[in-house]
N, C-alpha and C positions, 0 to 999 in steps of 0.2 A: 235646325231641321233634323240635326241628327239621333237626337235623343227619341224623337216620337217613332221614326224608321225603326232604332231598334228596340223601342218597347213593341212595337206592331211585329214585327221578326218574332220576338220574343213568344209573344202571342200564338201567333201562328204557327211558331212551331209548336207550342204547348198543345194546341189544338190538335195539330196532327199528327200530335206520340199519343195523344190521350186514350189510353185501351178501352172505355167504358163508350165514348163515341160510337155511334150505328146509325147505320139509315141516310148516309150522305152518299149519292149516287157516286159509286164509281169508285169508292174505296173498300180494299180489301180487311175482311174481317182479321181481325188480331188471333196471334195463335196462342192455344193455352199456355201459361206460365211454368216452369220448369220446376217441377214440387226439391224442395229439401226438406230433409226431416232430419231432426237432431232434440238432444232430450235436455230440460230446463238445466243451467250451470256449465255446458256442454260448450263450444265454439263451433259457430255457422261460418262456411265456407261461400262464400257468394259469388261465383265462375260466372264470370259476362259472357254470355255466349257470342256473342258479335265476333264477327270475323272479318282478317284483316283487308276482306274485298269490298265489308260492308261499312266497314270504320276505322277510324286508326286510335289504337288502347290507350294510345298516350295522352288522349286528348279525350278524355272518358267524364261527366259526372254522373253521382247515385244519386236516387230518390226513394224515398221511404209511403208508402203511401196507404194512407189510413185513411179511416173511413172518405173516401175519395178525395182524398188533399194528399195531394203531392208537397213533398218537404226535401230537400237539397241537402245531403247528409255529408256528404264526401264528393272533394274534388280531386281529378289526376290531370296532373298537366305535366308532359314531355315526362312520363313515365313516376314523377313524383306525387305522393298524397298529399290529402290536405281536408283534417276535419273539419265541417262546422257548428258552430255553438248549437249547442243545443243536447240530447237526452241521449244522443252516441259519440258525443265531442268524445270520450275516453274509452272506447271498446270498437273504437274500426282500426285497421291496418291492411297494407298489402299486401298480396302475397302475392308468388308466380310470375314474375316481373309486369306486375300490374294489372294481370288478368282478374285477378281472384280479389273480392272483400272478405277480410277475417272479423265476425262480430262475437266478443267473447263475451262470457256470462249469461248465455241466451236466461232468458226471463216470458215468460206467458205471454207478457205485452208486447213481445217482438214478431209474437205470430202475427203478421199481415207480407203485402205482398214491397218486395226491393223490385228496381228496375235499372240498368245501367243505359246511359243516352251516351253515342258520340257524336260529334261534332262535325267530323270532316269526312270524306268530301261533303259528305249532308245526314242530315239526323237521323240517327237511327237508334232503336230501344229493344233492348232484351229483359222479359220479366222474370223476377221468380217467387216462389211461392214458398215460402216458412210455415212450417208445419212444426208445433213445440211440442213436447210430452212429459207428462212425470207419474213414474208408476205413484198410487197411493198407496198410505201406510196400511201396515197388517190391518186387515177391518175389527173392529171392537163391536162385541156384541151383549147384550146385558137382557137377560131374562126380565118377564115381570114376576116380583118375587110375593107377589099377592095371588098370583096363581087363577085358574078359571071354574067357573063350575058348568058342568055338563049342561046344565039347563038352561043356560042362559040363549036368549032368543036372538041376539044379533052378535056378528063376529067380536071377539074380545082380544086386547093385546094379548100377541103372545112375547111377542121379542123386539128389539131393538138394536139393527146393524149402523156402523158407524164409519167410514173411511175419510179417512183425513188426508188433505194434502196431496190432490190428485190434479193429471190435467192431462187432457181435456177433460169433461164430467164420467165418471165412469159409470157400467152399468151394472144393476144390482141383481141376483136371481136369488130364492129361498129355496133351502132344499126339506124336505121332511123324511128324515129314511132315508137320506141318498137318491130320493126321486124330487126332481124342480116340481115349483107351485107356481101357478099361475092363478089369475084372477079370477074367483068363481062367486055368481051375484049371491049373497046372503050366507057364504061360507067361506068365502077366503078374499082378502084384503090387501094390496101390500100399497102404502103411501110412504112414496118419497118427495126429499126435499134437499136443495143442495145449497153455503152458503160460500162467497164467493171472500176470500182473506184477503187480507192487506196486500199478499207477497203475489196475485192476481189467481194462485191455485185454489182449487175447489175442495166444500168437504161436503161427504154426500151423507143422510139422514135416510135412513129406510124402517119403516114400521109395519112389522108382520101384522094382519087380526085375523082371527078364525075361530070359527067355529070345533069345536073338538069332545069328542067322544069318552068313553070309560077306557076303550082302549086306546086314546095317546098317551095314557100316564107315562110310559113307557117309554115316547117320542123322542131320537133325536132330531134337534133344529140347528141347522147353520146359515152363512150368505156366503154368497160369494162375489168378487167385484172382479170385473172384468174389462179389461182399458188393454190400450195399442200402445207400443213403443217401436222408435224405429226397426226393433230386430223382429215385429209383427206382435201379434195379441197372448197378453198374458193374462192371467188372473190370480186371485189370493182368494185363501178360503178363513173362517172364522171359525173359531174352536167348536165344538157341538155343545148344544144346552138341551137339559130337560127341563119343562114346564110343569109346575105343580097343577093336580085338576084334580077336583073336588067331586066326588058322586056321591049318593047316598048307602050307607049300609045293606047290603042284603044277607052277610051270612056271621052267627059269630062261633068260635071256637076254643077249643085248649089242646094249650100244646106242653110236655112236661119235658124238661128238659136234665140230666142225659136221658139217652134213649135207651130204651133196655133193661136188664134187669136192674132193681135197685135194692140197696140193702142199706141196715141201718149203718149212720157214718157218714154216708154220702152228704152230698148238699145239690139239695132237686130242688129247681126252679121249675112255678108252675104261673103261666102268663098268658093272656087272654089276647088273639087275636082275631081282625073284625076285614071281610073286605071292601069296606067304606075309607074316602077319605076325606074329612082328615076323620081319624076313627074315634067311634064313642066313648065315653065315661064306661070303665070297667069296674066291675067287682065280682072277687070269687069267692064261692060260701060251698060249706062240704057238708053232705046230712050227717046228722047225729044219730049214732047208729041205735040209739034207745027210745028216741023220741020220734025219727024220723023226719023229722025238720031239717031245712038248711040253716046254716048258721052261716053269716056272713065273717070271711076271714080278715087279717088284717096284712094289709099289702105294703109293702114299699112304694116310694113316688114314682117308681115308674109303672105302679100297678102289678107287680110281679110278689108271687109269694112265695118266699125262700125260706123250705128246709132245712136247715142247717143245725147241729145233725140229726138226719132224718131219722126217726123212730116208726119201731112199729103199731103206736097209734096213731102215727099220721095215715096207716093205710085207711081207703076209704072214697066215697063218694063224691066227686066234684063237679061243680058248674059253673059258669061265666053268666053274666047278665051284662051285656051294652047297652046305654042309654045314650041314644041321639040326641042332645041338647038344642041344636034346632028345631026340629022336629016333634020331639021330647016320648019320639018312637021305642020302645024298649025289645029285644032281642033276645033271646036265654040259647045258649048249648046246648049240644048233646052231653048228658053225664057219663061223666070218665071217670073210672076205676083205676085207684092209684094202689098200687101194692110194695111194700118196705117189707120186704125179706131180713128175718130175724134168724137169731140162736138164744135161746135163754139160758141162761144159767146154768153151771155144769153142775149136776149133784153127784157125789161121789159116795158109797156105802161101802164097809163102814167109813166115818168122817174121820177116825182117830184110831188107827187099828194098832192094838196091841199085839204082839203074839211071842209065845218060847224059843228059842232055839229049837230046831227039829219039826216044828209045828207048817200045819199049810195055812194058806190066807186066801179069800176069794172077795177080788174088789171088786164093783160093779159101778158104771157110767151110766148117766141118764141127763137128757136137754131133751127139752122142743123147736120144732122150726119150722116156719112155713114152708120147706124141703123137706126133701130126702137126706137124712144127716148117714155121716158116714164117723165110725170112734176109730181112735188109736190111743196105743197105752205107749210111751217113754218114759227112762229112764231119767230121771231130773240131769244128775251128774253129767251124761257123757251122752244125753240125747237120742240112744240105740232104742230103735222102733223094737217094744216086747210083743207086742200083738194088736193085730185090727180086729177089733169088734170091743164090744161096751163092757165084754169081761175079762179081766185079768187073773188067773191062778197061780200062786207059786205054793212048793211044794217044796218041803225040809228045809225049812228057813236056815240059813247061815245068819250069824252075826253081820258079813256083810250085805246082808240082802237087806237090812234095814236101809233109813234113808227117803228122797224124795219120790214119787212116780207122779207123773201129768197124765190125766186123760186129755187131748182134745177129741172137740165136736165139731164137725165140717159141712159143710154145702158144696161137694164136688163143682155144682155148676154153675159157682156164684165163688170167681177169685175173689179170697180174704176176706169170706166170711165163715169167721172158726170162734168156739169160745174153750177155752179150758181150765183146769181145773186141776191144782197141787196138792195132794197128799202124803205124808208123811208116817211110815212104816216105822214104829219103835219093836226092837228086838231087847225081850228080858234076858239077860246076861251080865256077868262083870265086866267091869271096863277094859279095855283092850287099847294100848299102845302104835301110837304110829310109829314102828320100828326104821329109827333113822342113827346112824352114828358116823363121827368122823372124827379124827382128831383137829388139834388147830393148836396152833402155838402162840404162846400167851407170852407177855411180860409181865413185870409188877407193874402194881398202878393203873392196867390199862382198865376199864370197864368191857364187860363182856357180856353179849347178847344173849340169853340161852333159851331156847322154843321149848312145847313139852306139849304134845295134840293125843287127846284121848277121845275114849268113843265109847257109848254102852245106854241103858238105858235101864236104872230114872239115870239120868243124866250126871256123870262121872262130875267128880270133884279133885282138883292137880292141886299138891301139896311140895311145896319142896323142902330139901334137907339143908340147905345153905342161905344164909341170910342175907338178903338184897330186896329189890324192890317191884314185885310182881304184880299184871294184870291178867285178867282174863278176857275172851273174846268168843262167844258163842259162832261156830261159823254152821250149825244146823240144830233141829232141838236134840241132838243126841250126841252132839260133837263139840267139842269145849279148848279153844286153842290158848293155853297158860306161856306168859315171855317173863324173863325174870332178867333184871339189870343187877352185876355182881361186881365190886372190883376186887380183883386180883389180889390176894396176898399171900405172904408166904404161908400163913397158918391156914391156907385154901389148898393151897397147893398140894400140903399135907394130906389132907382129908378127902380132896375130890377125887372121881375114879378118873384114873389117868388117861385110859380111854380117849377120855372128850376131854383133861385139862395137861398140856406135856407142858416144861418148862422150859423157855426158850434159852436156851444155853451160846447160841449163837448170832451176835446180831450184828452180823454182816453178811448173811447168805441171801440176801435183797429179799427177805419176804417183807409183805407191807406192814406187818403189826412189829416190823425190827425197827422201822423207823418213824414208828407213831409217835407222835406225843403223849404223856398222860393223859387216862380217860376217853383214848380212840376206841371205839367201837368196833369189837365185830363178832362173826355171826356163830351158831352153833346149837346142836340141837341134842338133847340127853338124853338117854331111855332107860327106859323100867327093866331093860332085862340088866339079872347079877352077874356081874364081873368079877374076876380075880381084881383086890386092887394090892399091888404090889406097893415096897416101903420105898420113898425114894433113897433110900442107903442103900438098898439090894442093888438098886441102878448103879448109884455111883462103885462099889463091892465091885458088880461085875465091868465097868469100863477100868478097872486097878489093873484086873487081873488079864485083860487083854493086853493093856499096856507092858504089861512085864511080860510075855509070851513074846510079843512083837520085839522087844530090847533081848532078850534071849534069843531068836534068830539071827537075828543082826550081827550079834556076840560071834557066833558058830561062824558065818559067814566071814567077817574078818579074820577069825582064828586061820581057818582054812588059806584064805589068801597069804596070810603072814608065815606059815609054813611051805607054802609054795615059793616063797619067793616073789613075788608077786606084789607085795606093799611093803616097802622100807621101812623097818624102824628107825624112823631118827626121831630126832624131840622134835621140830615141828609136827611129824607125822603123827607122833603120839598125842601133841597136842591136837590137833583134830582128830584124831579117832576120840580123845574122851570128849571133844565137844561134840563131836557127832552123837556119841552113846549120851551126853546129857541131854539132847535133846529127846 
């Protein structure tokens, strides 16, 4: 008889913990459940509220109770735990000297309600209430990349937001511009859908439609998801997207690129734009300024037609044509006037101007330009501005006045656009020497550089007197630079004027041609004026006669001392006074 007492106890008491029971005279309704909130991975804290008037802790067990079935999760007895089998055998403990269940890992599926029952003096139950949370991942949102067309008669996708891995479901809002959309019949749409994962959290589906205009081309769209967490309500936002939208052509034009003046050189893009989208089939065609026809041009693949370099027959008449290939609607421009600012050709009179010594010259400049040209005359050599305007006079020519002069032709208003033009001034006269001289000291054997630049006009001819191995080199048409490669010998040395050849008599005074090797090279330049050329015996004649001057004071000077008293005669001393006098 004792087994059926205490299944009937059993019973009975099951009966009268059960929260969901109502409507039995005379019992009091159950009080709300004691919420906890804690976030999915997190550990729930499960505080019995029972107090030690109403129960004694030590003598406590849990139940778990889902969809209204109570399940027996943990036991405490005289302050010790004690799992049972089953889906929290490994994630209960206690804490707080037995007050408290610790459920670690929380998981989705733990959201429902725990309850703690004690036993003595008599039954008594405290519920509570698991609340789980998991914010969801950043939302992902993906355009339709097929785009809408204005005309179309019911809402069209526009977008696609996507949050994964959320809980509870969270909620979705679209924003356009920064302003939320809401449901509007025959123009705005939003269907969601959420699907439930293995791990119990949610991923939520949301699909923007709408209807949309010529002006949302422009539109930004986002979502945003908004969900609760214990620390209260958060949300995540989706990057912005614009949607392609499709309307039909209404205007077409040209646009020529750079902006502003243009001159030849340049590289001018000329390209047709429409504001239709997606936009028509272009071509541009320029009239023929004799026929007056358009003539169609020939474009690159993106429709553009490039100048490169622009000339000034590209200036001229231009037009676009659009063809809408749905439609097969055709569009023309307004014609645009393209202008390539020129300089032609510098002329210069006379082209070849001869003139005398003493004589005047008068050169004259002349270009066209679709400007205002502006002339200057420089000097070719040394670049010195002689005069602005298109004419140049000089007056009592010098020899050096021969040589280059430049006219340029300018467009003040148009940087770098100039054209010029070099003329060449010949003076009748004999040749004339570039007067350079220097000595340099030679050895035998070496090879020697020797220059020789004359000037005059018909054009001087350089001869030399020493035989070696000479070129010429025109450095203008009236200037003629002759180099002559000689080596060094003594029957040179004889002959050449000393001037420009000294004989190197000492070679150890560190000049670089002392310690050359045969056939080093170096530099020097000869000229046409007459020199004394002295004999090299006069040289040697005169350094004799210094010498003995110098041993004849020396002579005096010892004398002097040796009567003073002043320098012993003995034979040593004699011996060095005559080695001294031999040196």
């Amino acid at each position: 008889m004792g087994l059926p007492r205490l299944v009937c106890a059993f019973l009975l008491a099951a009966c009268c913990c059960c929260p969901r029971v109502a409507g039995v005279p005379g019992e009091a309704e159950q009080p709300a459940p004691e919420l906890v909130e804690v976030e999915v991975g997190s550990t729930a804290l499960l505080k019995c509220g029972l107090s030690q008037s109403q129960g004694n802790l030590s003598h406590v067990d849990w139940f778990s109770v889902h969809k209204e079935k109570r399940t027996l999760i943990f036991r405490v007895r005289q302050g010790q735990g004690q799992s049972e089998p089953g889906e929290y055998e490994q994630r209960l403990s206690l804490q707080d000297r037995g007050a408290t269940l610790a459920l670690t890992q929380v998981t989705p599926q733990d959201e429902r309600i725990f309850l703690c029952q004690g036993k003595r003096p008599r039954s008594q139950e405290y519920r509570i209430q698991l609340r789980v949370y998991k914010a969801p991942e950043e939302p992902n949102i993906q355009v339709n990349p097929l785009g809408i067309p204005v005309n179309s008669k019911e809402p069209e996708e526009v977008a696609t937001c996507v949050g994964r891995n959320g809980y509870p479901i969270p909620q979705v809002i679209w924003y356009k511009n920064g302003r939320p959309l809401k449901e509007e019949k025959n123009r705005v749409h939003i269907q969601s859908s959420q699907t439930v994962e293995s791990s119990g959290l949610y991923t939520l589906q949301s699909i923007l439609k709408a209807q949309l205009v010529k002006e949302d081309k422009d539109a930004q769209f986002y979502c945003e998801l908004n969900y609760r967490l214990p620390s209260g309500n958060h949300m995540k936002e989706s990057r912005e997207v614009t949607v392609p939208v499709f309307y039909p052509t209404e205007k077409v034009w040209l646009e020529v690129e750079p902006v502003g003046m243009l001159k030849e050189g340049d590289r001018v893009e000329i390209r047709c734009l429409a504001d239709g989208n997606p936009p028509p089939h272009f071509s541009i065609s320029k009239q023929n300024p004799s026929t007056r026809e358009a003539e169609e041009e020939t474009t690159n693949d993106n429709g553009v037609l490039v100048l490169e370099p622009a000339r000034k027959e590209h200036s001229g008449r231009y037009e676009c044509q659009g063809l809408d290939l749905d439609t097969m609607i055709s569009l023309l421009s307004e014609p645009q006037e393209l202008l390539v600012n020129y300089v032609s050709d510098v002329r210069v009179s006379p082209a070849a101007p001869e003139r005398q010594e003493g004589s005047s010259l008068t050169l004259t400049c002349e270009a066209e330009s679709s400007q205002d040209l502006e002339f200057q005359w420089l000097r070719e050599e040394t670049g010195q501005v002689l005069e602005r305007g298109p004419v140049l006079q000089l007056h009592d020519l010098k020899r050096e006045a021969g040589g280059g002069y430049r006219c340029v032709a300018s467009v003040p208003s148009i940087p770098g656009l100039n054209r010029t033009q070099l003329v060449n001034v010949a003076i009748f006269g004999p040749p004339w020497m570039a007067f350079k001289e220097r000595k340099v000291w030679v050895k035998e054997n070496m090879v020697l550089n020797l220059s020789c630049e004359a000037s005059g006009h018909p054009r001087p001819t350089i001869s030399w007197n020493v035989n070696g191995t000479a070129s010429e080199q025109d450095q203008d048409p009236q200037r003629v630079l002759s180099t002559l490669n000689v080596l060094v010998t003594p029957e040179l040395l004889e002959t050449v004027n000393l001037t420009t050849l000294t004989p190197d008599s000492n070679t150890t005074t560190g000049l670089s041609t002392s310690t050359a090797s045969p056939h080093t090279r170096a530099n020097s330049t000869s000229t046409e004026r007459k020199l004394p050329e002295p004999e090299s015996r006069g040289v040697v004649i005169v350094a004799v006669i210094v010498c003995i001057l110098v041993l004849a004071v020396l002579g005096a000077v010892l004398y002097f001392l040796y009567k003073k008293g002043k320098l012993p005669c003995r034979r040593s001393g004699k011996q060095e006074m005559e080695r001294n006098t031999s040196i």
